[in-house]
LUMSE-499204 format. One line per 3 residues: number of its first residue (from 1); for each residue x, y, z of N, C-alpha, C, O. Coordinates in Angstrom, 1 decimal, decimal comma, always signed. Layout:
# residues N
NUM = X/Y/Z/X/Y/Z/X/Y/Z/X/Y/Z; ...
END
This chain:
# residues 118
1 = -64,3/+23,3/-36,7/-64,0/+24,0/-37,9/-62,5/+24,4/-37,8/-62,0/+24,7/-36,7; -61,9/+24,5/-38,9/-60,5/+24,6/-38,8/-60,1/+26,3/-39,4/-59,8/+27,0/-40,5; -60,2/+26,4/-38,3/-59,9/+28,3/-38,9/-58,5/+29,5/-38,3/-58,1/+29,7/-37,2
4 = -58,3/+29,8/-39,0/-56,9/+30,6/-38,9/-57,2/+32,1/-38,7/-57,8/+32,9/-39,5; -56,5/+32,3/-37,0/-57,1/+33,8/-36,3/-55,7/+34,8/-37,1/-54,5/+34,6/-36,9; -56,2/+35,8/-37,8/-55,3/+36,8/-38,8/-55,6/+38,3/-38,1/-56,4/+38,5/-37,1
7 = -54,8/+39,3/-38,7/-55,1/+40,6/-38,8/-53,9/+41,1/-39,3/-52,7/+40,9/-39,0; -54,9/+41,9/-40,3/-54,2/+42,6/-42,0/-54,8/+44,0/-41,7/-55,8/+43,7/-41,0; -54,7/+45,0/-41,7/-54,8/+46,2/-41,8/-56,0/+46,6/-40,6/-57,3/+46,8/-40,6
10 = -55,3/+46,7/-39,8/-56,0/+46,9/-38,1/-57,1/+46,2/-38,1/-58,0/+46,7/-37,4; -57,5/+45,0/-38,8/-59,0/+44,4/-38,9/-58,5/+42,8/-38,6/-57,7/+42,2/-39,3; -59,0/+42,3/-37,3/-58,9/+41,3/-36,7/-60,1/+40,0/-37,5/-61,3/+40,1/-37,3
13 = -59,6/+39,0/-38,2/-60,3/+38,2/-38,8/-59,9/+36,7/-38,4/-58,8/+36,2/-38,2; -61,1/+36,2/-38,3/-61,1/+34,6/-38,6/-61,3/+33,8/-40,6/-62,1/+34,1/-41,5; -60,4/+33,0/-40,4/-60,8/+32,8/-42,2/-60,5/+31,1/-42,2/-59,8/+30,6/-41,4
16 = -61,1/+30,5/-43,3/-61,2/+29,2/-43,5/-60,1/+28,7/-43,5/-59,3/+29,4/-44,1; -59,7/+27,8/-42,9/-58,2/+26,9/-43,4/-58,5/+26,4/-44,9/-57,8/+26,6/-45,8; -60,0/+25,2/-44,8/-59,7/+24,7/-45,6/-61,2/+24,5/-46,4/-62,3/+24,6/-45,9
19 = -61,1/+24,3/-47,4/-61,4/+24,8/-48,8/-63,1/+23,6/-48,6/-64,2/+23,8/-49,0; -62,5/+22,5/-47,9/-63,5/+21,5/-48,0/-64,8/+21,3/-46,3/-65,7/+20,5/-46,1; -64,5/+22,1/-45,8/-65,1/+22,5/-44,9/-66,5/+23,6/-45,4/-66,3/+24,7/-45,9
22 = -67,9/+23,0/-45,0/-68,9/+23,3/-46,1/-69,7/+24,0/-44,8/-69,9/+23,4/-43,8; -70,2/+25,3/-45,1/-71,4/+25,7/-44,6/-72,6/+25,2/-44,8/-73,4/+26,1/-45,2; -73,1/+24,1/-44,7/-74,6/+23,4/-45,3/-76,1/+24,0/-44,8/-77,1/+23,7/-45,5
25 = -76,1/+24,8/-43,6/-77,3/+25,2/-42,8/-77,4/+26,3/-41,8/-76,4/+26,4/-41,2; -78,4/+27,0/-41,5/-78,3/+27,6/-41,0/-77,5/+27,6/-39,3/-77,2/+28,7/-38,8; -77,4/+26,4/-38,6/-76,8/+25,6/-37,6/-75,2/+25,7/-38,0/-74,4/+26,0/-37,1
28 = -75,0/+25,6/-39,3/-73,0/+25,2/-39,0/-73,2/+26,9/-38,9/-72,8/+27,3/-37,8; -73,8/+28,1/-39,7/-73,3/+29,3/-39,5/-73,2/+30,0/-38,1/-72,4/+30,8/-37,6; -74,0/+29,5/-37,7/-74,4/+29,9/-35,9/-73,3/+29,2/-35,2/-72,7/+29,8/-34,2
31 = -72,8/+27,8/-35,7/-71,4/+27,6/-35,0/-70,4/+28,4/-35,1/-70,0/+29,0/-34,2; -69,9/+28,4/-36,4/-69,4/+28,9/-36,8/-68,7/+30,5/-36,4/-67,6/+31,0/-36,2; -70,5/+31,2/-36,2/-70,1/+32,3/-35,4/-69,5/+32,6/-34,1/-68,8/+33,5/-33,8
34 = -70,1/+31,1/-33,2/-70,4/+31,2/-32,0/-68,8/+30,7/-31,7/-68,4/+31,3/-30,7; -68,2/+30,2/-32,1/-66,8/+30,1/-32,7/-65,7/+30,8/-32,5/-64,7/+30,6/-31,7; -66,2/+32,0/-33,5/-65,2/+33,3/-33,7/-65,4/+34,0/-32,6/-64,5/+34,1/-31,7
37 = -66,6/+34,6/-32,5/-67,0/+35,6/-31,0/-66,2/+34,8/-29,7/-65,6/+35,5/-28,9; -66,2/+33,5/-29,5/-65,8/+33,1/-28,3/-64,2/+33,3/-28,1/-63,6/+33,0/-27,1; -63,6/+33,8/-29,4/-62,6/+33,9/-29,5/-62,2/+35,1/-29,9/-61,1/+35,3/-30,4
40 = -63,0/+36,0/-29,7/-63,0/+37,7/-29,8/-62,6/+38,0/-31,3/-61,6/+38,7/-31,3; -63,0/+37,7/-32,4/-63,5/+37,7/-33,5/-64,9/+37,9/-33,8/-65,7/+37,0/-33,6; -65,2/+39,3/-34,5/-66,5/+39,4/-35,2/-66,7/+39,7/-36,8/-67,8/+40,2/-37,2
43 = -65,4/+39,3/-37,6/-64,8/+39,3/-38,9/-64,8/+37,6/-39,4/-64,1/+36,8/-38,8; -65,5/+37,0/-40,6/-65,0/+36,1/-40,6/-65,0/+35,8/-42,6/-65,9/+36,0/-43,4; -63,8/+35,2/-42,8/-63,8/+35,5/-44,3/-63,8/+33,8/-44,7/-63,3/+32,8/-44,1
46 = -64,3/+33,8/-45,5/-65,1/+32,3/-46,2/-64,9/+32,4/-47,5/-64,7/+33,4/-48,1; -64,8/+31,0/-48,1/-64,3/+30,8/-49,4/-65,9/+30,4/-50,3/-66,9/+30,4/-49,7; -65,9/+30,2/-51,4/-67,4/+30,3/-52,2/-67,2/+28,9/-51,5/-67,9/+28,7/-50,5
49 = -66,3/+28,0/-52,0/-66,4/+26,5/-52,1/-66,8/+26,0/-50,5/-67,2/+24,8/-50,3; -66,6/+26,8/-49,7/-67,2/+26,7/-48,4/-68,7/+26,8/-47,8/-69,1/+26,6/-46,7; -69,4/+27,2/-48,9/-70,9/+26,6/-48,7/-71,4/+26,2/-50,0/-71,0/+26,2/-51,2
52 = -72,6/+25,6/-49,3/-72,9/+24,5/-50,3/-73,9/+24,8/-51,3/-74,7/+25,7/-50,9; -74,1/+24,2/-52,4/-73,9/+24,5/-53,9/-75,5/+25,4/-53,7/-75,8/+26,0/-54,7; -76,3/+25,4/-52,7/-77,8/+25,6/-52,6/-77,6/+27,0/-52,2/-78,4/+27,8/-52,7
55 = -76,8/+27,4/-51,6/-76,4/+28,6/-51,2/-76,7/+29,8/-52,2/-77,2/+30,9/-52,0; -76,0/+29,1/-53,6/-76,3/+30,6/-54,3/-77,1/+30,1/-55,2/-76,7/+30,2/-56,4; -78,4/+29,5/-55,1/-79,6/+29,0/-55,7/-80,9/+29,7/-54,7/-81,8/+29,1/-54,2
58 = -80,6/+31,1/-54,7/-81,4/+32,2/-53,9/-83,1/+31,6/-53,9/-83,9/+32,2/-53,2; -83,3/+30,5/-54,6/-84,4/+30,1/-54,9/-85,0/+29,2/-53,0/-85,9/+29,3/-52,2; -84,0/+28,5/-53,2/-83,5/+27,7/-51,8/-83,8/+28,4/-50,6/-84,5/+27,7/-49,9
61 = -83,5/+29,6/-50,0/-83,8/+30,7/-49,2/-82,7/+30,6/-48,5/-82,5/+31,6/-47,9; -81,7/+29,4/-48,4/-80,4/+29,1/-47,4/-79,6/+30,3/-47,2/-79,3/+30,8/-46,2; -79,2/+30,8/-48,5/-78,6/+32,4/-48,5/-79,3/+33,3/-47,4/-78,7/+33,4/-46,3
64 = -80,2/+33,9/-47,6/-80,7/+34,9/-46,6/-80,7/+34,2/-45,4/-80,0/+34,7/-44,5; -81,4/+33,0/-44,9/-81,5/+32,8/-43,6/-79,8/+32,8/-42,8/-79,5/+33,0/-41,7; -79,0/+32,5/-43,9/-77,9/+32,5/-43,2/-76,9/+33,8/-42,8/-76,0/+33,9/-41,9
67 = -77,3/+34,4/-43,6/-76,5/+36,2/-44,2/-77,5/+36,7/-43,1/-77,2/+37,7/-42,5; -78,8/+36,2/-42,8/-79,7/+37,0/-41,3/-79,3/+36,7/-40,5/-79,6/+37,7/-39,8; -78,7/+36,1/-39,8/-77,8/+35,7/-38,8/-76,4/+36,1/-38,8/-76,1/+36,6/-37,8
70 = -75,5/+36,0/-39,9/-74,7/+37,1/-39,8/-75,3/+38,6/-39,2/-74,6/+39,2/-38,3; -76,4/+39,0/-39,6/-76,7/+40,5/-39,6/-77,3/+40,9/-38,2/-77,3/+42,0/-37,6; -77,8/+39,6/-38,0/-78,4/+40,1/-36,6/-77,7/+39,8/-35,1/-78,0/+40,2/-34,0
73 = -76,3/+38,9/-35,5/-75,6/+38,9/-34,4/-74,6/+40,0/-34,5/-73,9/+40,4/-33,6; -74,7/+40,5/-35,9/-73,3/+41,6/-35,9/-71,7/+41,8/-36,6/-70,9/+42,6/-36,8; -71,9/+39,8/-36,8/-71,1/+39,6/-37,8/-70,7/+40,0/-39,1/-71,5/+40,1/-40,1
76 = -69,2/+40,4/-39,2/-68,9/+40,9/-40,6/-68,8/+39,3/-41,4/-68,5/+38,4/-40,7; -69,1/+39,1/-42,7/-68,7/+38,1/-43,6/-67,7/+38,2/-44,6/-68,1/+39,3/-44,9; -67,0/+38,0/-45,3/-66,7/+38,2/-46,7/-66,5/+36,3/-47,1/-65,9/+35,3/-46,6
79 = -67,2/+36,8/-48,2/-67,1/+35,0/-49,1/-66,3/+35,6/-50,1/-66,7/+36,7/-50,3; -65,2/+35,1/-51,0/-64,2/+35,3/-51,5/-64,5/+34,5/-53,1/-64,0/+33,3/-53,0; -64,8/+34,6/-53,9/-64,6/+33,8/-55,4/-64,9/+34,5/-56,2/-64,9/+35,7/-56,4
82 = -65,2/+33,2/-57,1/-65,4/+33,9/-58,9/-67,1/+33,8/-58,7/-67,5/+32,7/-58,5; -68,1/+35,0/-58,8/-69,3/+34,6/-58,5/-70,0/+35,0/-59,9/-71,2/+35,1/-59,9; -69,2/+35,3/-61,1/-69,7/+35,4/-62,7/-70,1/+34,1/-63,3/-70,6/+34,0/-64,5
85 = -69,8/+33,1/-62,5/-69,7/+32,1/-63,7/-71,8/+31,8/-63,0/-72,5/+30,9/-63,6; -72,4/+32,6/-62,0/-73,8/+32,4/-61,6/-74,5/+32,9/-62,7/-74,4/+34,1/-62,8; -75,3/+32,4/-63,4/-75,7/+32,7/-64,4/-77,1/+33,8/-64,1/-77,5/+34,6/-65,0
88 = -77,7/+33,7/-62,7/-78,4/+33,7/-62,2/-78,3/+35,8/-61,9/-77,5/+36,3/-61,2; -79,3/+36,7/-62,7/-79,6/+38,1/-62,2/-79,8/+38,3/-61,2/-79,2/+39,2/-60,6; -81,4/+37,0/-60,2/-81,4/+38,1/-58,9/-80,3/+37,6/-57,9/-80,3/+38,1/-56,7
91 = -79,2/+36,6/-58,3/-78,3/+36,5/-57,5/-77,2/+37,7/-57,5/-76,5/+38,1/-56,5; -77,2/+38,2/-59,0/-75,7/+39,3/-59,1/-76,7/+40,5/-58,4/-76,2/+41,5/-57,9; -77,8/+40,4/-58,5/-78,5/+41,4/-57,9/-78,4/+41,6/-56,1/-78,5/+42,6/-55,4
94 = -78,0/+40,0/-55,6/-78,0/+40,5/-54,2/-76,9/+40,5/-53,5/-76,8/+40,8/-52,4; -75,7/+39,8/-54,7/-74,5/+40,4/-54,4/-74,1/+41,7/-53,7/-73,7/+42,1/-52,7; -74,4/+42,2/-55,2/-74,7/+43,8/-55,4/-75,5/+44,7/-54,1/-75,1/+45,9/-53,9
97 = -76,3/+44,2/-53,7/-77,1/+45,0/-52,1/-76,8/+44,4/-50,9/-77,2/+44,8/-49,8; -75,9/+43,0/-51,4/-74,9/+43,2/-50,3/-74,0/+43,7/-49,6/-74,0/+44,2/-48,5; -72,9/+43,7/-51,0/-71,7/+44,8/-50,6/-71,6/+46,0/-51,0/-70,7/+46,8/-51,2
100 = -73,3/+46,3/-51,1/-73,1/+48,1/-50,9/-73,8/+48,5/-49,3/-74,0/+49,7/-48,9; -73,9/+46,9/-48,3/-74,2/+47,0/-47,3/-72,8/+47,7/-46,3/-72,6/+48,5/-45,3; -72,0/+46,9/-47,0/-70,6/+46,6/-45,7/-69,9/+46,2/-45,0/-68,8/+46,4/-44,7
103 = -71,1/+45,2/-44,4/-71,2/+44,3/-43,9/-71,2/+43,0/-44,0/-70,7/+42,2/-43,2; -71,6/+42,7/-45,0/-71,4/+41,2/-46,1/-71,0/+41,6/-47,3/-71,6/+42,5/-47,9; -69,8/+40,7/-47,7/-69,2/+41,3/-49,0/-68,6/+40,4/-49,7/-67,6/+39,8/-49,3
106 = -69,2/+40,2/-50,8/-68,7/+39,3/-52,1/-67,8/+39,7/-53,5/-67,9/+40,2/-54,6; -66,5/+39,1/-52,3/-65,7/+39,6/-53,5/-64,4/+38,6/-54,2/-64,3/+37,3/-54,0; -63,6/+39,4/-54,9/-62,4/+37,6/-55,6/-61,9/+37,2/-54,5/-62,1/+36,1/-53,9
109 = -60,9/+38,4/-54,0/-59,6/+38,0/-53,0/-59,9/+38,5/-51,3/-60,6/+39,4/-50,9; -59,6/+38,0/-51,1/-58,9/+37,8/-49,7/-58,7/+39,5/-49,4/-59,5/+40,2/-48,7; -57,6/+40,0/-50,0/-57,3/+41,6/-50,0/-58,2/+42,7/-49,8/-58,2/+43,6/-49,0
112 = -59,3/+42,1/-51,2/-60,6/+43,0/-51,7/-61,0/+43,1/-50,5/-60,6/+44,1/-49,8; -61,9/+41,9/-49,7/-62,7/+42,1/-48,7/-62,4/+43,1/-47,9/-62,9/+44,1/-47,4; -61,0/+42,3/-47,8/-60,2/+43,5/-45,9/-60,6/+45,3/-46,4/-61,4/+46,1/-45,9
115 = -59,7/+45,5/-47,6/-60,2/+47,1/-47,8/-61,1/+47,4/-48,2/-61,3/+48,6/-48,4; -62,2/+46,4/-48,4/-63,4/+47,1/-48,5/-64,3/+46,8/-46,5/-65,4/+47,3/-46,2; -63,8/+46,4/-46,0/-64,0/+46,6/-44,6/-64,0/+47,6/-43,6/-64,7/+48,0/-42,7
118 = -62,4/+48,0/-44,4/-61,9/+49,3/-43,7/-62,7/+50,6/-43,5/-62,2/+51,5/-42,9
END
């Protein structure tokens, strides 16, 4: 995975290079993790278009299995888009009890995330 090691406001992050690199399963997120941590990163910020389209089809279950693994190794996430155009309630619904977690946070920019980290 092609990822770019940052830090913006004393918060040490790993974040996607590129746009076409897809989180598909519970396996790429565990790399993914296993990744960052090996590289003393426990911050990692993701783009929507970086997982795959099943992801926010809460129906699928891929969302939670994968955001539980974020949670149980300790990983911060932030996924970064436009997540209005989901037409879908109990998705804005678990946006919503996401990022009143703090730990996983769905938000537009890149910026948003970091200060809402802090």
């Amino acid at each position: 995975m092609d990822l770019e090691y940052c830090e913006k406001y004393g918060i040490k992050y790993a974040v996607a290079k590129d746009t076409k690199m897809t989180i598909n399963s519970t396996q790429d997120a565990l790399d993914l993790m296993a990744d960052c941590s090996y590289n003393g990163f426990d911050t990692i910020m993701m783009y929507e278009e970086n997982f795959t389209l099943d992801f926010f089809d809460l129906k699928t279950g891929i969302a939670g299995e994968i955001l539980q693994k974020f949670s149980n190794y300790g990983m911060r996430l932030g996924i970064i888009g436009d997540f209005s155009k989901y037409g879908s309630k109990s998705l804005r619904d678990f946006i919503y009890e996401c990022n009143k977690s703090g730990k996983i946070l769905f938000m537009n920019s890149l910026d948003d995330v970091l200060k809402g980290f802090k």
